[in-house]
DODO-364201 format. One record per residue (C-alpha): residue in one letter; x, y, z. Coordinates in pm, 1 decimal. Each point is the difference from the previous one (the first is absolute). Example, Ala and Ser with C-alpha at 12.3 -4.5 7.8 and 13.67 -1.06 7.14 Angstrom:
<gumars>
<gumar resn="a" c1="1230.0" c2="-450.0" c3="780.0"/>
<gumar resn="s" c1="137.0" c2="344.0" c3="-66.0"/>
</gumars>
This chain:
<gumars>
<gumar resn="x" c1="7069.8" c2="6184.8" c3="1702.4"/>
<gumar resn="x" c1="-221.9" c2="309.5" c3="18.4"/>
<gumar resn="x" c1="40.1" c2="308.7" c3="-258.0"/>
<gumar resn="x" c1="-166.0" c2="277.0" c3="180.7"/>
<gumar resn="x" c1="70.6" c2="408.5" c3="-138.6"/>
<gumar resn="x" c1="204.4" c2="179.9" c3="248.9"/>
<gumar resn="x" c1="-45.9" c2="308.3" c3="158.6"/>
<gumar resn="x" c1="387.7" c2="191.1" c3="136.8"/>
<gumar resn="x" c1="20.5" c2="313.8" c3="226.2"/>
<gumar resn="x" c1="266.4" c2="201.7" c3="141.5"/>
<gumar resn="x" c1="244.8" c2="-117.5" c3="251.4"/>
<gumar resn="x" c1="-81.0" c2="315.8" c3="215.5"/>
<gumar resn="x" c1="-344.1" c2="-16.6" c3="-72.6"/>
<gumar resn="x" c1="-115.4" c2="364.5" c3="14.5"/>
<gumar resn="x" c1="-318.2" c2="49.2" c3="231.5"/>
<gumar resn="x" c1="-208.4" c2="95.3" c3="-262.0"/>
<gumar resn="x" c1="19.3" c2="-332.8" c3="-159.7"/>
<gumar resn="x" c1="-53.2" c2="-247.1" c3="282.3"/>
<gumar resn="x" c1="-382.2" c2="-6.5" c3="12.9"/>
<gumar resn="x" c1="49.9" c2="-99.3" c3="-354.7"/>
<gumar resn="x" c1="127.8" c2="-380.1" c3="131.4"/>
<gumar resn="x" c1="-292.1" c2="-38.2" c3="206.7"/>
<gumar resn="x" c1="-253.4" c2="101.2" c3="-250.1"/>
<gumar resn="x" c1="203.9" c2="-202.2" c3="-286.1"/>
<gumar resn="x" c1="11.1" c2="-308.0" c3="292.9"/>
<gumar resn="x" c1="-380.3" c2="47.2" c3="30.3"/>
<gumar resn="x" c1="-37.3" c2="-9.8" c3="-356.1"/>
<gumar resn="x" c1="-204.6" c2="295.1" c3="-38.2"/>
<gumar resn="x" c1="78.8" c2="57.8" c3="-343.0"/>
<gumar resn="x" c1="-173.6" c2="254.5" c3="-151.9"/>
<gumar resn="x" c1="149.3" c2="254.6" c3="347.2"/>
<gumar resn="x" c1="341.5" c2="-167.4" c3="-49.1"/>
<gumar resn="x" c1="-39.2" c2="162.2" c3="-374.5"/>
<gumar resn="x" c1="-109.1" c2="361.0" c3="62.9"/>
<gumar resn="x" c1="230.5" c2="26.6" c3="309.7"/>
<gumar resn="x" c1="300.6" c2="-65.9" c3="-226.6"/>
<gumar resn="x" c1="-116.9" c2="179.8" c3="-336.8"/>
<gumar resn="x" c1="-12.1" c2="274.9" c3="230.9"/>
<gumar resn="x" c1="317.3" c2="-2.6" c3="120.5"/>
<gumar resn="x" c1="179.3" c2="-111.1" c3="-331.8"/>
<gumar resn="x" c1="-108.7" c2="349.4" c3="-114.5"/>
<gumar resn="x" c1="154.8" c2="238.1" c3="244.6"/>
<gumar resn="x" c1="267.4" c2="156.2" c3="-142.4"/>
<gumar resn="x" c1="188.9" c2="-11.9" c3="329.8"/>
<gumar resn="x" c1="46.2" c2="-415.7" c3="-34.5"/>
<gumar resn="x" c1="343.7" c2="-55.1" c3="-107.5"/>
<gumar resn="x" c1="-13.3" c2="-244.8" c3="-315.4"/>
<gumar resn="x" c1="199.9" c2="-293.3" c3="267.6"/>
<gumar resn="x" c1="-302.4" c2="19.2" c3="146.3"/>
<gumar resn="x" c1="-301.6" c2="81.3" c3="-238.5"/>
<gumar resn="x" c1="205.7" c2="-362.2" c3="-189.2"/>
<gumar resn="x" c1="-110.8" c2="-160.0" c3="301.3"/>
<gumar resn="x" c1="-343.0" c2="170.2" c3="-13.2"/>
<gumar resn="x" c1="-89.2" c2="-97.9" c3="-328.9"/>
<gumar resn="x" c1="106.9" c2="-356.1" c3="20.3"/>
<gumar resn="x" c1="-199.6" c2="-40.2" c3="317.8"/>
<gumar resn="x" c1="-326.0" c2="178.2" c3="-224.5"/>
<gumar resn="x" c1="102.6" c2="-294.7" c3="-263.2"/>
<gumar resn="x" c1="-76.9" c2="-230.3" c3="296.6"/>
<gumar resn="x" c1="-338.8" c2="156.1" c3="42.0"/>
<gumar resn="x" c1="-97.9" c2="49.5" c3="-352.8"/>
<gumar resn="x" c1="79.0" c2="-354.9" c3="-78.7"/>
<gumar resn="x" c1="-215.9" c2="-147.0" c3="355.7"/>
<gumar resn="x" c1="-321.8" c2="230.6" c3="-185.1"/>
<gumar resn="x" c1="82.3" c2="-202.0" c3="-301.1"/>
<gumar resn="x" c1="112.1" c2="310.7" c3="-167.7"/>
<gumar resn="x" c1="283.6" c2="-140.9" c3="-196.7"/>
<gumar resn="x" c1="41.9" c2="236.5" c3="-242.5"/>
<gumar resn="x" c1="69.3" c2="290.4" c3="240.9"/>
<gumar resn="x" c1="152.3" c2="-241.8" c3="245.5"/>
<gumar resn="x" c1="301.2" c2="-51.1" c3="-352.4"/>
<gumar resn="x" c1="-60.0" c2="363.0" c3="10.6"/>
<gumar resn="x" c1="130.8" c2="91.1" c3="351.9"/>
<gumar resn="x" c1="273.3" c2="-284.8" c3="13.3"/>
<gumar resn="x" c1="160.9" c2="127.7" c3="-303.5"/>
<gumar resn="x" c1="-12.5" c2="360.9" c3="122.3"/>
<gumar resn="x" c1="176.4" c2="-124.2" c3="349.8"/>
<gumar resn="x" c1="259.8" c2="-222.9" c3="-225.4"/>
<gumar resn="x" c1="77.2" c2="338.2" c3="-146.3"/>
<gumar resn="x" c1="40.4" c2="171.8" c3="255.7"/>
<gumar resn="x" c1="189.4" c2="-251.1" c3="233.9"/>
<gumar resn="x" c1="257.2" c2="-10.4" c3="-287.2"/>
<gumar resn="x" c1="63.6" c2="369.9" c3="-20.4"/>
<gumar resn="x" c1="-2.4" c2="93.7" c3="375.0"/>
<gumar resn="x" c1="203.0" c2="-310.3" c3="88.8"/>
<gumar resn="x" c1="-220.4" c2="-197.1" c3="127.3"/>
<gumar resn="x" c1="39.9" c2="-331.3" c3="-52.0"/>
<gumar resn="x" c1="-226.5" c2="-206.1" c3="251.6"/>
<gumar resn="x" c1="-252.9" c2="210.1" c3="-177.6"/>
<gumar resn="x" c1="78.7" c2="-116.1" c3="-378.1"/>
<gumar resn="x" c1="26.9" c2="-357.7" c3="145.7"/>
<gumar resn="x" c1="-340.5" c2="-29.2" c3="150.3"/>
<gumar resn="x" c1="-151.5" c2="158.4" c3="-286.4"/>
<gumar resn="x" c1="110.5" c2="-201.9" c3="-271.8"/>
<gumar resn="x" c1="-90.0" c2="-304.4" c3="205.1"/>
<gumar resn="x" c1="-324.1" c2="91.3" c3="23.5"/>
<gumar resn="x" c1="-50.8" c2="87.1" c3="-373.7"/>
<gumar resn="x" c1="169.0" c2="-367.2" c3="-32.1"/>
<gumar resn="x" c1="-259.8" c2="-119.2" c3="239.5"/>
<gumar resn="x" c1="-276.6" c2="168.9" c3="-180.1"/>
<gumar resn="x" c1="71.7" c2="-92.5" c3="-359.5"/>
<gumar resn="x" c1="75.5" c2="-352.5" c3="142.4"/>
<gumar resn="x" c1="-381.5" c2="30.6" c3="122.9"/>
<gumar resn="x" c1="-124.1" c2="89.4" c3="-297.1"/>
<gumar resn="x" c1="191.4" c2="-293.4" c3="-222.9"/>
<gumar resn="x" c1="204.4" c2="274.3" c3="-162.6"/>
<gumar resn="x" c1="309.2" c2="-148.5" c3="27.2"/>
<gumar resn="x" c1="277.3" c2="187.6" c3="-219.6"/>
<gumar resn="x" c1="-28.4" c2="303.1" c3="207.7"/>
<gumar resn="x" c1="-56.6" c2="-168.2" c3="297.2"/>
<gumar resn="x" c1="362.8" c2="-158.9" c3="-17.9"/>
<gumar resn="x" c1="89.7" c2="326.5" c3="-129.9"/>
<gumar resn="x" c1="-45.8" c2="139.0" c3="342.7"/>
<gumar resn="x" c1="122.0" c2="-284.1" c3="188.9"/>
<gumar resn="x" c1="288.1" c2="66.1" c3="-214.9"/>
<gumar resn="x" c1="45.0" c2="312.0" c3="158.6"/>
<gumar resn="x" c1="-51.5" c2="-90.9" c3="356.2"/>
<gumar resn="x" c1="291.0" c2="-244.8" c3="-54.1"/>
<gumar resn="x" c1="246.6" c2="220.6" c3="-179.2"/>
<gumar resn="x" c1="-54.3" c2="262.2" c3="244.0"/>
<gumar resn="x" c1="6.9" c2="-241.0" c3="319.9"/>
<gumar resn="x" c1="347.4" c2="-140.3" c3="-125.2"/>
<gumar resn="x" c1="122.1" c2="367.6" c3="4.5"/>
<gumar resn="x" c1="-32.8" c2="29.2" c3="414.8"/>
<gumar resn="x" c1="0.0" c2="-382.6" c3="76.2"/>
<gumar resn="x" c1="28.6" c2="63.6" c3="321.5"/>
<gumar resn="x" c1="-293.3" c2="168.9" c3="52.4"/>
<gumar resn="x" c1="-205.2" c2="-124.3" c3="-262.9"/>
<gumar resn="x" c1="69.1" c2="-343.6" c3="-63.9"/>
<gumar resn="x" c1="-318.0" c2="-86.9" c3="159.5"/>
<gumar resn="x" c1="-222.0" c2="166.5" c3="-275.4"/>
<gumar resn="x" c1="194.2" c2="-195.5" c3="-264.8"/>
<gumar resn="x" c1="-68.6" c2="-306.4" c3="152.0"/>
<gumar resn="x" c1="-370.9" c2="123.9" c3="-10.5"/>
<gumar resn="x" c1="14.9" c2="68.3" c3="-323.7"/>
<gumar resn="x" c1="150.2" c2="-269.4" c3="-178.9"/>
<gumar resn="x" c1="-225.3" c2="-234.7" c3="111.9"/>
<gumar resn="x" c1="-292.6" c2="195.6" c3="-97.3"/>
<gumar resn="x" c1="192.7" c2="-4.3" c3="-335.3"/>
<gumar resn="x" c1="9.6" c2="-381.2" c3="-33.5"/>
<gumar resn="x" c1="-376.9" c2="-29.3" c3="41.7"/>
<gumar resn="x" c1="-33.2" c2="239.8" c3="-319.5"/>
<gumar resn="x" c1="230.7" c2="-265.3" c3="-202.0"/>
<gumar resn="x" c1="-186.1" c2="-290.6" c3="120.5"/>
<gumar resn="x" c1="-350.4" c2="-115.8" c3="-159.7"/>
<gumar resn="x" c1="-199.0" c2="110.2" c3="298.2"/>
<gumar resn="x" c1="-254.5" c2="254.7" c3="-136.8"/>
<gumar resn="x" c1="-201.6" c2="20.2" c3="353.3"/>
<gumar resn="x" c1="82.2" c2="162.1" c3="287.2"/>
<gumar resn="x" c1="-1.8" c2="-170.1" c3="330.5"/>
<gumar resn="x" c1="151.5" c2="81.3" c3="353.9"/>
<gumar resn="x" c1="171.1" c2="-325.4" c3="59.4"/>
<gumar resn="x" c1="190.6" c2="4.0" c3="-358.9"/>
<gumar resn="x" c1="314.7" c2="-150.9" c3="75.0"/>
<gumar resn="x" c1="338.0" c2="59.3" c3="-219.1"/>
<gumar resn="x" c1="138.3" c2="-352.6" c3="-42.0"/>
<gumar resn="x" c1="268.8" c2="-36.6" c3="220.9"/>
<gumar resn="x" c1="152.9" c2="-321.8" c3="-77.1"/>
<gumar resn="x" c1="351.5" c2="208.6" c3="-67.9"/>
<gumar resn="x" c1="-3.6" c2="122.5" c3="327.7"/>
<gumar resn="x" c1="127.5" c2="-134.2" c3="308.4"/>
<gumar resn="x" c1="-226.4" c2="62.6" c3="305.0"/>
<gumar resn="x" c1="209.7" c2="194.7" c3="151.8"/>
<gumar resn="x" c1="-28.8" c2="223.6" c3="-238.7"/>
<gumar resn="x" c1="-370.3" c2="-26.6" c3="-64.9"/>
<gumar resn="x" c1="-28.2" c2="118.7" c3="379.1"/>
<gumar resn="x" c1="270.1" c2="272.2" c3="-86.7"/>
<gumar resn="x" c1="-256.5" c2="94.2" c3="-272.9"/>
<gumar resn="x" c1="-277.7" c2="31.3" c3="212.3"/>
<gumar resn="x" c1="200.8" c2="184.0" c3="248.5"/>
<gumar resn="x" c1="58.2" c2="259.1" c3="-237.4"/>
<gumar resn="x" c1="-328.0" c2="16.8" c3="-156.2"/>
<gumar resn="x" c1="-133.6" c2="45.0" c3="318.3"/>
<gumar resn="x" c1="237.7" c2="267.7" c3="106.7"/>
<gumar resn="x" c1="-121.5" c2="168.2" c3="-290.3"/>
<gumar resn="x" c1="-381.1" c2="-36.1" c3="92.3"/>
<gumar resn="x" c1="42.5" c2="175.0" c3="338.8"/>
<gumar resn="x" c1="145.7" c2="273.6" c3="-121.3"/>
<gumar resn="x" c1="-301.0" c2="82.6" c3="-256.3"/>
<gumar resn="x" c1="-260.8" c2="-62.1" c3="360.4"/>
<gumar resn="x" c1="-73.4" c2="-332.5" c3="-145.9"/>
<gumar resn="x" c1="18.9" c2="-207.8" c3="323.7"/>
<gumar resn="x" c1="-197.6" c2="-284.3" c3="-43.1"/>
<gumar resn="x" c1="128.1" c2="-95.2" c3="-350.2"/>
<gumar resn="x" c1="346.9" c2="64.5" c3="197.7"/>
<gumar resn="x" c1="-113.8" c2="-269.4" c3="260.8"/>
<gumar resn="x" c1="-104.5" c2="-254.6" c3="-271.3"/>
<gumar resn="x" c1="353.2" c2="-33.5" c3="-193.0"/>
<gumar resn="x" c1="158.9" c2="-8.9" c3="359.9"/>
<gumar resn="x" c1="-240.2" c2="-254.1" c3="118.7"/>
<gumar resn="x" c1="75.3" c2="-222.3" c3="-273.1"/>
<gumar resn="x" c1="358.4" c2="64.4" c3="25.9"/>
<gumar resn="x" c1="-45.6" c2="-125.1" c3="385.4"/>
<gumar resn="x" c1="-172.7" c2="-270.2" c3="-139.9"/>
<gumar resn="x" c1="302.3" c2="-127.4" c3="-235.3"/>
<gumar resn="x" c1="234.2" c2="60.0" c3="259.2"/>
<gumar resn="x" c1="-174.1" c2="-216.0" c3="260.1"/>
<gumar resn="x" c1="-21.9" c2="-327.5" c3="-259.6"/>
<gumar resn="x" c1="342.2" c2="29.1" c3="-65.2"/>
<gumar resn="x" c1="146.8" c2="67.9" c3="313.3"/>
<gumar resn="x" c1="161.3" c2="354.7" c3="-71.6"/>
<gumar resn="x" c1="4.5" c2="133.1" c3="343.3"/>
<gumar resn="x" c1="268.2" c2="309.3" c3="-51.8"/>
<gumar resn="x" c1="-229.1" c2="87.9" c3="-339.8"/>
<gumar resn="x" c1="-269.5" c2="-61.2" c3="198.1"/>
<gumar resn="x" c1="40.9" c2="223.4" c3="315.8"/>
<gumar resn="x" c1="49.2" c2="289.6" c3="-258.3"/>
<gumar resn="x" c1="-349.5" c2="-69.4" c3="-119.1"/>
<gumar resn="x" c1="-161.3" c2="3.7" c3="330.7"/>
<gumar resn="x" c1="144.5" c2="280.0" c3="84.8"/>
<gumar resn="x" c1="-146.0" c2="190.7" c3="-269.3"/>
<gumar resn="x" c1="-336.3" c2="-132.1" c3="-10.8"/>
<gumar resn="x" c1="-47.4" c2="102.2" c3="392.3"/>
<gumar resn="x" c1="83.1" c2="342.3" c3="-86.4"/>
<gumar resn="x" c1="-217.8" c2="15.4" c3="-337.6"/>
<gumar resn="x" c1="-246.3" c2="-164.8" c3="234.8"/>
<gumar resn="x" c1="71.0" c2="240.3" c3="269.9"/>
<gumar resn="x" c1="-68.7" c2="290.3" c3="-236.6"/>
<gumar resn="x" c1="-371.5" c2="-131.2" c3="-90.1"/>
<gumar resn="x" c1="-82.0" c2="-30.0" c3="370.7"/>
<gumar resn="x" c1="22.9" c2="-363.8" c3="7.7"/>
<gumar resn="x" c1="235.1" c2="1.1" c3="329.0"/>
<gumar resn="x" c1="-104.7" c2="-389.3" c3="134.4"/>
<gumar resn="x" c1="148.6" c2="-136.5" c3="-314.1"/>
<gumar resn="x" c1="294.9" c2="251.6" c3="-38.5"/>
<gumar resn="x" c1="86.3" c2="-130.2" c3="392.3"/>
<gumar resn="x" c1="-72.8" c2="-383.0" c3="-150.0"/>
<gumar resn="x" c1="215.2" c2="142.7" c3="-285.9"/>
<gumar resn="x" c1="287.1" c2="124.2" c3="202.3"/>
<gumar resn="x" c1="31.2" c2="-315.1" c3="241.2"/>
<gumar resn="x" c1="-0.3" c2="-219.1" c3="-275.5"/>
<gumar resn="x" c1="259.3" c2="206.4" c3="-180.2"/>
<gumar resn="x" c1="243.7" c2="-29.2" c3="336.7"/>
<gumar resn="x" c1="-16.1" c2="-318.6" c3="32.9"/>
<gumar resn="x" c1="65.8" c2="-58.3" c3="-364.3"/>
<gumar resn="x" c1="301.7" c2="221.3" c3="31.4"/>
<gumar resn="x" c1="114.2" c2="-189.0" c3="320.3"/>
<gumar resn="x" c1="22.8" c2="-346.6" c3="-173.3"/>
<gumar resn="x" c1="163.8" c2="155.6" c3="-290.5"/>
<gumar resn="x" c1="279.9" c2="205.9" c3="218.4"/>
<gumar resn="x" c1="-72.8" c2="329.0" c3="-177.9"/>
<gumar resn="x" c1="79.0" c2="199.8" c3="265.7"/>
<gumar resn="x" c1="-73.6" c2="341.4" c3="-203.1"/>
<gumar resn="x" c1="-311.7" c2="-113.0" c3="-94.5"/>
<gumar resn="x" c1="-70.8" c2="-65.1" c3="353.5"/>
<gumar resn="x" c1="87.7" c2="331.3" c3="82.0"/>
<gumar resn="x" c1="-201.7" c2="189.0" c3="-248.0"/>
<gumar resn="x" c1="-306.5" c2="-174.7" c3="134.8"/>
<gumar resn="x" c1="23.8" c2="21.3" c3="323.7"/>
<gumar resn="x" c1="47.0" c2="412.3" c3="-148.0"/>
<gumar resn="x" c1="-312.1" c2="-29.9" c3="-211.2"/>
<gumar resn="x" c1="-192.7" c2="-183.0" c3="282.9"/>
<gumar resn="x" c1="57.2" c2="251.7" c3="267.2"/>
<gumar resn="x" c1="-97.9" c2="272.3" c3="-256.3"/>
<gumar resn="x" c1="-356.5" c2="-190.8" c3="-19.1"/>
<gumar resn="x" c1="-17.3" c2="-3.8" c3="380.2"/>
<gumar resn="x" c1="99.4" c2="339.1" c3="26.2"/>
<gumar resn="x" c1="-285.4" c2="102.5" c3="-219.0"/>
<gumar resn="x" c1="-191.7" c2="-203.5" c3="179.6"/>
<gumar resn="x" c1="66.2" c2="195.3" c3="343.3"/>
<gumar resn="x" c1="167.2" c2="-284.4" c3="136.4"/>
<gumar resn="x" c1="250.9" c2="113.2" c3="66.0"/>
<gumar resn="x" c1="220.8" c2="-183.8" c3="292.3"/>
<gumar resn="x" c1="-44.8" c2="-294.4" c3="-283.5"/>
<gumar resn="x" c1="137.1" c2="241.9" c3="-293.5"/>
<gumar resn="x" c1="298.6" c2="97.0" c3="249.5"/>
<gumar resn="x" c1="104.4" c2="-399.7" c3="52.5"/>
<gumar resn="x" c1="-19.7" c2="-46.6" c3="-369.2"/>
<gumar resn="x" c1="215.9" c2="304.2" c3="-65.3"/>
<gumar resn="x" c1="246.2" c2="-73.2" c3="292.2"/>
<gumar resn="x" c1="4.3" c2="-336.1" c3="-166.2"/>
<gumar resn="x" c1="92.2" c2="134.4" c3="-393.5"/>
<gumar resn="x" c1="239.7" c2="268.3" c3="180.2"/>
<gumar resn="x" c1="173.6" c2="-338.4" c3="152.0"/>
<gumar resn="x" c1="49.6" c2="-171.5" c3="-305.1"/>
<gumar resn="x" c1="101.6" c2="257.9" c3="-180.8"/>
<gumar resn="x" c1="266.7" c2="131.7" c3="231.2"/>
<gumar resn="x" c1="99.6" c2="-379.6" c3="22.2"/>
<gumar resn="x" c1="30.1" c2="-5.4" c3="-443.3"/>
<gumar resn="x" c1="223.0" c2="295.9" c3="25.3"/>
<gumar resn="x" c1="-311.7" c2="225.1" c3="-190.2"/>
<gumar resn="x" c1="61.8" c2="308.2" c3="86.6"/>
<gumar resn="x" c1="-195.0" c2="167.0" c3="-320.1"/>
<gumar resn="x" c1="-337.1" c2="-57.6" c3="93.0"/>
<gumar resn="x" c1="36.3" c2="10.4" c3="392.3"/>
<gumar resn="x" c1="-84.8" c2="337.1" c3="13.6"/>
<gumar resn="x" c1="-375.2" c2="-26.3" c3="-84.6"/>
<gumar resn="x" c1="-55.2" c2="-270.7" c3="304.1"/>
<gumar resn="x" c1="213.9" c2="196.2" c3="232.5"/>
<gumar resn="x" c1="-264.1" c2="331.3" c3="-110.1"/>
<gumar resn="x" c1="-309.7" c2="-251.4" c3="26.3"/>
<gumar resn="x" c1="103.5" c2="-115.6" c3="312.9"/>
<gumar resn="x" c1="17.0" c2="361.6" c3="128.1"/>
<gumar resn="x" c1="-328.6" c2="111.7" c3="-122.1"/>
<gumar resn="x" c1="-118.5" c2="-297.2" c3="195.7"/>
<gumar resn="x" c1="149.3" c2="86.9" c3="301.8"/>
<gumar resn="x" c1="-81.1" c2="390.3" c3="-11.7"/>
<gumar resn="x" c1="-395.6" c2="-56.2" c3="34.5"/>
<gumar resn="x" c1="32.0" c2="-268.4" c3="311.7"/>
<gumar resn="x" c1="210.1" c2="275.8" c3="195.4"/>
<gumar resn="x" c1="320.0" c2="-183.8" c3="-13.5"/>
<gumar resn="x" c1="150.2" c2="267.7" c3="-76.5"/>
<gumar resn="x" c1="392.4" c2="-107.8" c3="65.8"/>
<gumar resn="x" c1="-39.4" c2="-305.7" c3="-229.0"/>
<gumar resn="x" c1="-163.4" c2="245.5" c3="-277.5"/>
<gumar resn="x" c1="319.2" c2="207.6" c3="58.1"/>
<gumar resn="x" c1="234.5" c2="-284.2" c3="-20.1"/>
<gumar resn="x" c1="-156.4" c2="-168.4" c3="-314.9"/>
<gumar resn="x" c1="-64.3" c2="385.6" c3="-177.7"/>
<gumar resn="x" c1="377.1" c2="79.9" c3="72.6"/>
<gumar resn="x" c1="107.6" c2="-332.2" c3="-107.2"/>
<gumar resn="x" c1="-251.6" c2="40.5" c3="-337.7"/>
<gumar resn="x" c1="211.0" c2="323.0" c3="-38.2"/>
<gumar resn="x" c1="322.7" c2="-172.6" c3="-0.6"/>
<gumar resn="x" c1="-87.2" c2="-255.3" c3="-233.0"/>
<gumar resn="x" c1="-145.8" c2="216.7" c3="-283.3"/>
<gumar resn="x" c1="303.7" c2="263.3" c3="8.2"/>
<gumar resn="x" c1="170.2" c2="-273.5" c3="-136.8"/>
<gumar resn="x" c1="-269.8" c2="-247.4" c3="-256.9"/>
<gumar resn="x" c1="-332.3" c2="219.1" c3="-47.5"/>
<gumar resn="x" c1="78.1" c2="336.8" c3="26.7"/>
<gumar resn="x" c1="-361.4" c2="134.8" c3="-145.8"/>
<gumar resn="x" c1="-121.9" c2="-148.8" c3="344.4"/>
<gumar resn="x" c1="175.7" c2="210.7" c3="217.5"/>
<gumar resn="x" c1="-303.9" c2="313.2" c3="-13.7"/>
<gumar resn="x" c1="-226.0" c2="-269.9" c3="138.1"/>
<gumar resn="x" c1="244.7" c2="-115.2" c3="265.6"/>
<gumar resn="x" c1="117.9" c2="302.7" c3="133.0"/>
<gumar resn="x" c1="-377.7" c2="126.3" c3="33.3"/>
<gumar resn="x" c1="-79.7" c2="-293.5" c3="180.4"/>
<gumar resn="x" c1="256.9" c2="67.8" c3="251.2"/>
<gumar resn="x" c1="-67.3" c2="347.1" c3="60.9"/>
<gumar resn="x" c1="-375.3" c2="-66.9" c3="94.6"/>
<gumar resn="x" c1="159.3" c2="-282.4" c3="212.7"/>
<gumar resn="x" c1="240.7" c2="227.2" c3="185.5"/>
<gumar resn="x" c1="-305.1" c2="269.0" c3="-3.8"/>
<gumar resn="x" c1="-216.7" c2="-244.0" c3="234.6"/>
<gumar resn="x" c1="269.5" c2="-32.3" c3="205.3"/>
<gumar resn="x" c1="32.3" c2="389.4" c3="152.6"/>
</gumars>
């Protein structure tokens, strides 16, 4: 398993900050630095934020092998996460000062922070379960004998059954895409794949798949997403899982649609929407039935966009009522082309 620091940013990522991923992505360290010092200091930063901020400057500090102001900055955003409430904030910092002091052999306050990451994970499992899982096996490495660091340390997993050493990986991987770090997201989830295949875990398996195309999708890697997706169908077929099937064909036709294919992104959605409507889910139909508009509303077809944008409408009155702005814009430039 990989140990890697992690960056975090805002859900609603302001504008001002998105350059930052791409610089941070290109690993231009030393700009990634003075960008974010910068804005750390304005006054008008609201301390949810400048926590985020200064973890992220941890992150840089730490890649110029700066660890003493990389502690430094982590602290400061554990600090602040913890008084402005927020807690994604405190969690990714005190990992990182685990995964620092775990670098450096220091391994009281490296479990110290791990510590943390757990106590506070356990608060919101739902949300944060993933980051405990992170960090308690980056805990067991600091009570074993190991006193190197490699990439392919493994926690002995003897106790575990392999469904839920795929589980594990699922998890750790979730929480590796969400710091931008795709391709150690891709390895857990390829080895995952790989544990399902030997032992025949189809259902498990399709879940995999279906997350490794889109972690491979967001790197630009869209032949093996597609090899990723297929793969993940037909694993889903054999094993019945009907959802499953239906959140891939979802996930698929988002790929194609990105792709500008997009009479292949409207079979995959039509297919999803079918599924669904044959499960009885109702809560999530609304997104398809809004993709499937936004499809239709560029190729002219402008009675289908209606139907599907009105029938988006419907849906998310009732299950996802924060989508209804989107919706109900999308209709009116629909109706708009129409005079």
């Amino acid at each position: 398993m990989t140990h890697r620091v992690l960056a975090t940013w805002p859900e609603d990522l302001p504008a001002e900050y998105s350059s930052l991923q791409s610089i941070m992505s290109s690993r231009q360290w030393n700009e990634f630095r003075d960008r974010l010092r910068e804005l750390s200091a304005s006054d008008s930063v609201p301390d949810q934020i400048r926590a985020i901020l200064h973890n992220n400057l941890g992150v840089a500090y730490q890649e110029l092998g700066l660890n003493n102001l990389a502690v430094e900055s982590y602290e400061q955003a554990n600090a602040l996460g913890l008084s402005a409430g927020n807690t994604l904030a405190s969690i990714v910092a005190n990992y990182n000062l685990g995964n620092l002091y775990y670098t450096e052999m220091r391994w009281e306050p490296a479990r110290h922070h791990l510590d943390q990451v757990i106590i506070l994970s356990n608060k919101r499992p739902s949300e944060f379960s993933a980051y405990s899982v992170l960090a308690t096996d980056l805990r067991t490495l600091t009570l074993t004998e190991k006193h190197t660091i490699s990439t392919n340390d493994q926690i002995p997993a003897s106790q575990l059954t392999v469904k839920d050493q795929v589980e594990r990986s699922r998890a750790v991987a979730s929480v590796y895409s969400n710091a931008g770090l795709i391709a150690e997201a891709i390895i857990e989830l390829e080895q995952a794949d790989q544990l399902c295949k030997v032992h025949q875990l189809d259902g498990l398996d399709a879940l995999v798949l279906n997350e490794l195309a889109i972690a491979m999708g967001d790197v630009e890697k869209n032949d093996d997403a597609t090899a990723c997706f297929s793969q993940a169908l037909d694993a889903a077929r054999r094993a019945g899982r009907k959802a499953t099937e239906a959140s891939i064909q979802n996930n698929w036709a988002l790929l194609l649609k990105k792709l500008g294919q997009s009479s292949k992104a409207i079979a995959r959605f039509e297919a999803a929407l079918s599924i669904k409507r044959e499960l009885g889910d109702q809560a999530s139909i609304g997104n398809v039935l809004y993709n499937l508009a936004s499809l239709y509303y560029p190729k002219q077809q402008l009675d289908e966009a209606q139907r599907f944008a009105e029938a988006a409408i419907r849906a998310d009155e009732q299950h996802d009522p924060n989508s209804l702005a989107s919706d109900k814009e999308l209709l009116k430039l629909i109706r708009q082309s129409k005079v």
